[in-house]
N, C-alpha and C positions, 0 to 999 in steps of 0.2 A: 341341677348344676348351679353353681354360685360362682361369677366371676368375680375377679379384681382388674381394676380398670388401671392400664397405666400412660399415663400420656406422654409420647417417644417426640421432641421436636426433630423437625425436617430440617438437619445443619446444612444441608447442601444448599439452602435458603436464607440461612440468618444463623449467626451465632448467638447463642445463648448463654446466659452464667448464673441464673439466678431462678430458685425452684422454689414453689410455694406447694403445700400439701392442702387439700380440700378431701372429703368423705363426704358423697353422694350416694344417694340410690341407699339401701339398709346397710347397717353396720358390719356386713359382711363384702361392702364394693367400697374399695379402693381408688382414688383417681388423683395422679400425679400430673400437674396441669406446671409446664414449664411458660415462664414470663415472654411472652413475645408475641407474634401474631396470633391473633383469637383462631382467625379460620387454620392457621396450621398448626394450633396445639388440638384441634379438635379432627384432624383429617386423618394424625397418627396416633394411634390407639390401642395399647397392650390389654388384652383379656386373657385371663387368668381363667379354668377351668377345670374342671375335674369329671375326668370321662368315666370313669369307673375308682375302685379300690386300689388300684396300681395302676393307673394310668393318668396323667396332666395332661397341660396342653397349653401352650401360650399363643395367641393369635393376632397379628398384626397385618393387617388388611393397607398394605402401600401402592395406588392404582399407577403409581408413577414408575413402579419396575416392568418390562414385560415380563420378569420371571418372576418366580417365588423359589426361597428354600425352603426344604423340607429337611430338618431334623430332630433326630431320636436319640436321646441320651438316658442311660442306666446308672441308677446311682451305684456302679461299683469299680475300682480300677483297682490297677497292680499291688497298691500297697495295702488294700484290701481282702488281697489273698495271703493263704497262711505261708509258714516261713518253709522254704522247700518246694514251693510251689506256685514263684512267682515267674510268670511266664505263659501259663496255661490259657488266662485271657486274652492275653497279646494274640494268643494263635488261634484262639476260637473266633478273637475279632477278626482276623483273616481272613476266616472261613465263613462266616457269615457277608463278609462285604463282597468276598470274592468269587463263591460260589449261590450263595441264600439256598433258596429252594429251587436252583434249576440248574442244570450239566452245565459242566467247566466251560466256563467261557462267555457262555449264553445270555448272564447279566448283564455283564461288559457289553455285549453287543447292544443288546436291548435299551441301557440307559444312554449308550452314544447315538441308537439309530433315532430315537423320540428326541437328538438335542441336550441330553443331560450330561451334567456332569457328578462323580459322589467321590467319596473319600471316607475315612474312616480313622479312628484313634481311638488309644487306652491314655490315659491318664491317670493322677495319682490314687482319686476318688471317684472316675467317672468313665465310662465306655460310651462312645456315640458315633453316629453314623450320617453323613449327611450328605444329600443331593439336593442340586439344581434343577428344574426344567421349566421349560416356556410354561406362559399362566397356564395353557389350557388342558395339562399334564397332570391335573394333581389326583386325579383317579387313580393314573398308572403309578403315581408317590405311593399313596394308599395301597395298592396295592402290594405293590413290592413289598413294603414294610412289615404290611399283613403276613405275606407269604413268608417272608425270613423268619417272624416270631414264631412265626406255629408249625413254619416247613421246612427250615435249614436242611440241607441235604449231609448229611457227611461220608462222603466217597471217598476210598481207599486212598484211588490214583493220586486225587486232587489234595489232599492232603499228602502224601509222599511230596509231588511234586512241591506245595508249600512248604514243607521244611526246609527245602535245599532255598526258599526266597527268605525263612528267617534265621536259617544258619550265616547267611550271605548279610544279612541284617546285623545280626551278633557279630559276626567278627569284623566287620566295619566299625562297628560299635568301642570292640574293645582294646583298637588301634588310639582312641584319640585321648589323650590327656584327661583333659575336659571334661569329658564325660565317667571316665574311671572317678576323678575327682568328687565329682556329684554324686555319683554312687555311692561314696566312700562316708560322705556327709550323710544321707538320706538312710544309708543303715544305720549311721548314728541316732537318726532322728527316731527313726519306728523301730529299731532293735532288733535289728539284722545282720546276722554275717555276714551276708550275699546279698544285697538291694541291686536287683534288676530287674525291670518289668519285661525284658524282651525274657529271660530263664535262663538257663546253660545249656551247653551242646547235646549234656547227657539227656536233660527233661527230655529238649524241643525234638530230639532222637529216637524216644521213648516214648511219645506220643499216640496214645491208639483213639481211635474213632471214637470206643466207648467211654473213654475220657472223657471227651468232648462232648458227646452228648449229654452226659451227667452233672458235666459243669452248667448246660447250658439250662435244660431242664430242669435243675433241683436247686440250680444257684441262683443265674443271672434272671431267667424267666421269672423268678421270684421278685425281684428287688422291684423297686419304682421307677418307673418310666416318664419320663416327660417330651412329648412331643410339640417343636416348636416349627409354626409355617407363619412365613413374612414373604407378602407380597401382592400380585393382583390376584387375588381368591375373595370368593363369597366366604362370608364367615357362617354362615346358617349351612350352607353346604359343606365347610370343613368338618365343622361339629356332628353333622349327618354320617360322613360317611366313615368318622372316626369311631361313631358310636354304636356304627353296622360293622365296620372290621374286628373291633376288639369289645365283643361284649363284656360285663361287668363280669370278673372273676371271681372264687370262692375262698381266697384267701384273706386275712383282713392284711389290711396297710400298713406298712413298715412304719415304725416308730420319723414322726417327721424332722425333732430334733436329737443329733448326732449327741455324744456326752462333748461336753467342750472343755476335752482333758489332753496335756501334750500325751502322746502315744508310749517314748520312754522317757518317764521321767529321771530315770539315772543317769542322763546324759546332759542335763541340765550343773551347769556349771564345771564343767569337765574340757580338760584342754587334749586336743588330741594332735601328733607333730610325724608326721611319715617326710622319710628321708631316701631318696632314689638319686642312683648315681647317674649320669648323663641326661639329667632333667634343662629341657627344654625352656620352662617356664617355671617359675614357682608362686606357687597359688597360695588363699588367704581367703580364711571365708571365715569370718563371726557374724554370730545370728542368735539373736533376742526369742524368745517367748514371748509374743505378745495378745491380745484379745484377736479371737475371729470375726471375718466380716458380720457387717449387721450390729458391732458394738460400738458404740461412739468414741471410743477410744481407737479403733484400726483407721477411722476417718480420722484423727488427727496422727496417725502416724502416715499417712499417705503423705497429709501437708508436710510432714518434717522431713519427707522424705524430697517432697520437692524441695524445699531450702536446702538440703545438703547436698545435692546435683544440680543445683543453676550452673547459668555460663559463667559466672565470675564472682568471686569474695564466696563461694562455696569451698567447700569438702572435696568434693571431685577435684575443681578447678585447683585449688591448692596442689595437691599433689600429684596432677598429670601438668600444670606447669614448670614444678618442680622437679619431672620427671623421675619422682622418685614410683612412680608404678606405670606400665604402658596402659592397663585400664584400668576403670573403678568403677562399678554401680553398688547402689542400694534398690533390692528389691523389698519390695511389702507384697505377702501372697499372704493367700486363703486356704484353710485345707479343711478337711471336716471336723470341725470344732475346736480349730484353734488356727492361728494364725505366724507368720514368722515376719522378722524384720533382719535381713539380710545385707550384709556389708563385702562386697566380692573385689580382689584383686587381681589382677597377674603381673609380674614382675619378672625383670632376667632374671636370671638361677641364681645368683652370686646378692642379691638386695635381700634383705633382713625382713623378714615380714613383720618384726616387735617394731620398727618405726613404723608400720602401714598401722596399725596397731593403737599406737601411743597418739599418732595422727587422731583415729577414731574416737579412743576416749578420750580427746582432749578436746575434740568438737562438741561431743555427747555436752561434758562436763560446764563446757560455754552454755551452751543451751540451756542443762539444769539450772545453772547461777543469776545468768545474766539474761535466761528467756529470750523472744523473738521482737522486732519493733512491727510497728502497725502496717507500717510498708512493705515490710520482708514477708508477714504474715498475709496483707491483701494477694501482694501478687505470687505466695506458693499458693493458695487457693487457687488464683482462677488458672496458674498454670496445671493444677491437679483438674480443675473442671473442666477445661477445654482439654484434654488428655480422657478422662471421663466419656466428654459428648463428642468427642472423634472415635468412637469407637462404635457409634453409629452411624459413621457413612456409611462404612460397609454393613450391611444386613446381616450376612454370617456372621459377622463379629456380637454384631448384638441376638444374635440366634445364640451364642456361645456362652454368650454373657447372664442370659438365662438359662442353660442348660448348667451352668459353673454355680450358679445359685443355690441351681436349686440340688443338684449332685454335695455342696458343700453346707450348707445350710438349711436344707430341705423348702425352699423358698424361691421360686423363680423370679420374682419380682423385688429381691432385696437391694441390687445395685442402684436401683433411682433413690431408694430412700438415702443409700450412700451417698449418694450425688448431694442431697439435702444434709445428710449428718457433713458433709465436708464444709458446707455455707456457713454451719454452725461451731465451725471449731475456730477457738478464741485465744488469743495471746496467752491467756492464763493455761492455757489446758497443755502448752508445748513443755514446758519446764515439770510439768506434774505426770506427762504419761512420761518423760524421762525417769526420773525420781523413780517411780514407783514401779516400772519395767524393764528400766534398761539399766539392770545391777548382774555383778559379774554371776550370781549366783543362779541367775535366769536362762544362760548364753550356753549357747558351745562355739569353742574356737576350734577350727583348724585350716591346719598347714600344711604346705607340702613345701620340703625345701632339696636343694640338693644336697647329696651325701658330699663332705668333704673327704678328700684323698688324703692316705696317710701321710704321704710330704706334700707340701706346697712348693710354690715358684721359689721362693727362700730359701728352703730347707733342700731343697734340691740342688742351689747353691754354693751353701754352705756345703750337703754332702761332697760336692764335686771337689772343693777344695781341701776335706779333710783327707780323702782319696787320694789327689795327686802328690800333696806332701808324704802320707802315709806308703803310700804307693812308690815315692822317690825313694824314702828312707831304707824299705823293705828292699828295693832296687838293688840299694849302695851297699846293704850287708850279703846280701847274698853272692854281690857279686865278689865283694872282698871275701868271703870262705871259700869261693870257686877259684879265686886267686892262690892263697894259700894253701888247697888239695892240691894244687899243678906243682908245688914248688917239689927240687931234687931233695930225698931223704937224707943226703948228707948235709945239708941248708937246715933241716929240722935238728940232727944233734950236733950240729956249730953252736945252735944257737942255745940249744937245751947245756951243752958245755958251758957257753956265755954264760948263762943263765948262773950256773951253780959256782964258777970258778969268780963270778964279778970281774970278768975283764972288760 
C-alpha cells in the first residue's frame, strides 16, 4: 500500500490562506503542509490508501474529536444510470442504509443504541453512506459496512413498505417549482427526457427484490469504493481491520480517469424558453461548459465567481438592489469530467428574464475587456480560500470533500491541490478563462416565464368599452323594430299611401 500524505490545518485554531506544496517520502507520497503552526500542520494528516483493486481509503487521525466518521462512497449516482432507469439507485440506496444485512428496523436500533448516528445519499456521480460513533466504535463501523456490502438483505415486506416512503418522497418532490426546474435543466444537460434521480411512480411501483439485487451485485458492487474515517482512531488499526473485512477482489480497477467530455453535447449553445400559466416565480438559469476540477482553469473560475457575488460593486449586488431579481447566485460545480459555471435567478412572473440576461453578459463582457484589479483579485481569493478551509470545521464536510474527489475525478485528495491552484490564479488568467469559455456557443440558457393571457388589463378595457357602445347601439335598433312590429296595420298603409302619393 502506497499512501499520499495530505496536511488538513486545525481552523478551529488559526486561520490559514496560504499553501505551499512539498513531496516527501518516494515519489509516490504526497504532502500538503499548509503555512501556519508547525505542530498543527503536523497533528492533522490525510493518508491516502489503497486497500485492495476496488477499494481506497482516506484516513485522518483527529484526537481532538471524541467521535470519528465513518464514510463509504461508490463512484456511481443517478445520472449514471441508463435513461428509463433512473431511480433504481435512489431505492437500493434505501435499502441498503435502512435495512443492510439485518430485519427491518434492527439497524436503526443498533446504530442509536452504540450512540450513532448514519444517513445516506444518491447524487449525480456518487452513492454513500455515512455514520457517526464514539471513538471506541469503529469495529461495529467496520462491521456494519462489511455486512451491507456482502449481506444486504432484501425482504419483500421492507421493501413494499419503502416504496410507499419514496412514492411520499416523489410527490413532495414534484410539487415544488424549483425542483421541476432543475430537472428540466439536468435532462438538458445529460440528454434526457425524464431527469430524476428519485424515478417515477410507475418504476418505484414496479420494483421487484430481484432488481435490486442485480443492481447491486453486478453493478454497484463493481464500481470503486472509497472509505473515508476522520477522527480519534488508530490508524495502523483502521488499515487492519479494513484489510480483514474486504479482502483483495478479483476484478481489476475501474478506469481512474472519467472521459472529461460534456455528456450532451447537442445542448451546448441552445436556448431553451417554457411558458406556464399561473407561475409563481420565473426562473433563469445560464450555464457555461467549463474545465473539471483539478484544471487550473475551474480554480480561476471559483475566483471569478467570488467577484461576481461580493457584498457590493458586484453582479449579485447590482441587481438585488436594483430589485430587478429576488435572488441571484453563481454556482461553480464539478461532475465527472467536466465542470459547469452556473448563473441562477428567480424573479416575479411578470420581469423579463433577457434583462437578468443582458445583466450577465454585460458583466462577463467587463471582465473580458477590462480584467480584474490586484485588489478585487486579492480579496476574491482569500474570500474563495476561507470558503475552501471552512469546509473543514466540520469533519463530515471534509469526509464529503473527498469522497466528491474522488467519485468525480477519481482522486480523493484533489481539493487541497485546488486550494493551491486558487493561490495561483493571476489578474491575467480572469479575462482569458472568460474569452476562451464563456461564448454563447458553450452555454445553455434557460427560462421559465409566465404564459401571457390572451387579453391583458388593456385589452380588457378597451373590450369593455367596444361592448357597451356596441351593445347600446344593438340596444337602440332592436328596440326601434320592436317599436315598429306593435304599430296598427292601418299606420303601415297610411304611410305606405304617403309613401307613393308624396303627400
Amino acid at each position: 500500500m502506497y499512501p499520499a500524505i495530505f496536511r488538513v490545518p486545525d481552523m478551529a485554531k488559526t486561520s490559514l490562506y496560504a499553501a505551499i506544496i512539498f513531496c516527501i517520502c518516494t515519489d509516490t507520497c504526497l504532502a500538503y503542509r499548509f503555512v501556519g503552526s508547525e505542530s498543527l500542520s503536523d497533528a492533522l494528516v490525510a493518508h491516502h490508501y489503497s486497500i485492495n483493486d476496488r477499494l481506497d481509503a482516506v484516513i485522518v487521525v483527529d484526537p481532538t474529536m471524541p467521535t470519528f466518521e465513518y464514510h463509504t462512497y461508490y463512484a456511481m449516482g443517478y445520472a449514471d444510470e441508463p435513461e428509463g432507469e433512473q431511480g433504481r439507485l435512489h431505492f437500493l440506496e434505501h435499502i441498503i442504509a435502512g435495512m443492510g444485512s439485518r430485519p427491518s428496523g434492527e439497524l436503526n436500533q443498533l446504530i442509536m443504541r452504540n450512540g450513532g448516528q448514519h444517513l445516506a445519499y444518491t447524487a449525480h456521480h456518487m452513492t454513500y453512506f455515512t455514520m457517526r460513533f464514539p471513538r471506541e466504535k469503529l469495529a461495529l463501523a467496520v462491521e456494519i459496512d462489511r455486512d451491507r456490502f456482502y449481506r444486504t438483505l432484501f425482504d419483500m415486506e421492507f421493501i413494499d413498505n419503502e416504496k410507499q416512503v419514496v412514492l411520499t418522497e416523489l410527490s413532495r418532490n414534484s410539487t415544488r417549482s424549483r425542483r421541476r426546474f432543475s430537472r428540466q435543466f439536468w435532462g438538458l444537460v445529460y440528454g434526457r427526457e425524464k431527469f430524476n434521480g428519485v424515478g417515477t411512480a410507475a418504476l418505484i411501483e414496479g420494483i421487484k427484490p430481484g432488481d435490486l439485487q442485480q443492481l447491486f451485485h453486478n453493478v454497484l458492487r463493481r464500481k470503486r469504493r472509497l472509505v473515508v474515517v476522520i477522527g480519534d482512531v488508530d490508524e495502523d488499526d483502521v488499515l487492519t481491520k479494513l484489510a480483514e473485512a474486504f479482502p483483495a477482489g478479483d476484478r481489476k480497477r475501474e478506469d481512474r480517469s472519467p472521459l472529461s467530455r460534456f455528456p450532451n453535447p447537442d445542448a451546448l449553445g441552445e436556448r431553451y424558453q417554457t411558458k406556464f400559466e399561473n407561475l409563481s416565480k420565473s426562473r433563469f438559469r445560464k450555464a457555461w461548459h467549463i474545465p473539471g476540477p483539478g484544471h487550473p482553469d475551474h480554480a480561476g473560475f471559483l475566483v471569478l465567481a467570488s467577484i461576481l457575488v461580493r457584498r457590493s460593486n458586484s453582479l449579485r449586488s447590482s441587481l438585488l438592489d436594483s430589485q430587478t431579481v429576488n435572488s441571484f447566485s453563481v454556482w461553480i460545480n464539478g461532475y465527472k469530467g467536466f465542470g459547469l459555471i452556473s448563473f441562477v435567478a428567480e424573479m416575479d412572473p411578470v420581469s423579463s428574464t433577457e434583462v437578468i440576461e443582458n445583466a450577465v453578459l454585460a458583466r462577463l463582457e467587463d471582465k473580458k475587456t477590462h480584467g480584474v484589479s490586484e485588489n478585487d483579485l486579492s480579496a476574491a481569493r482569500n474570500s474563495q480560500l476561507r470558503r475552501q478551509y471552512s469546509e473543514f470545521y466540520d469533519r463530515s464536510d471534509m469526509a464529503y470533500r473527498f469522497g466528491q474527489a474522488f467519485a468525480q475525478a477519481g482522486d480523493p485528495l484533489l481539493y487541497p491541490r485546488t486550494i493551491n491552484q486558487i493561490q495561483h490564479v493571476s489578474s491575467d488568467d480572469i479575462p482569458r478563462i472568460v474569452r476562451e469559455h464563456l461564448i454563447e456557443d458553450n452555454a445553455i440558457t434557460l427560462a421559465w416565464t409566465i404564459k401571457e393571457p390572451l387579453l391583458t388589463g388593456p385589452d380588457f378595457f378597451v373590450l369593455a368599452i367596444v361592448v357597451f357602445v356596441c351593445g347600446g347601439t344593438l340596444f337602440a335598433i332592436i328596440l326601434a323594430v320592436r317599436r315598429r312590429a306593435l304599430k296598427p296595420i292601418c299606420n303601415v298603409a297610411d304611410n305606405e299611401e304617403t309613401r307613393k302619393y308624396h303627400y
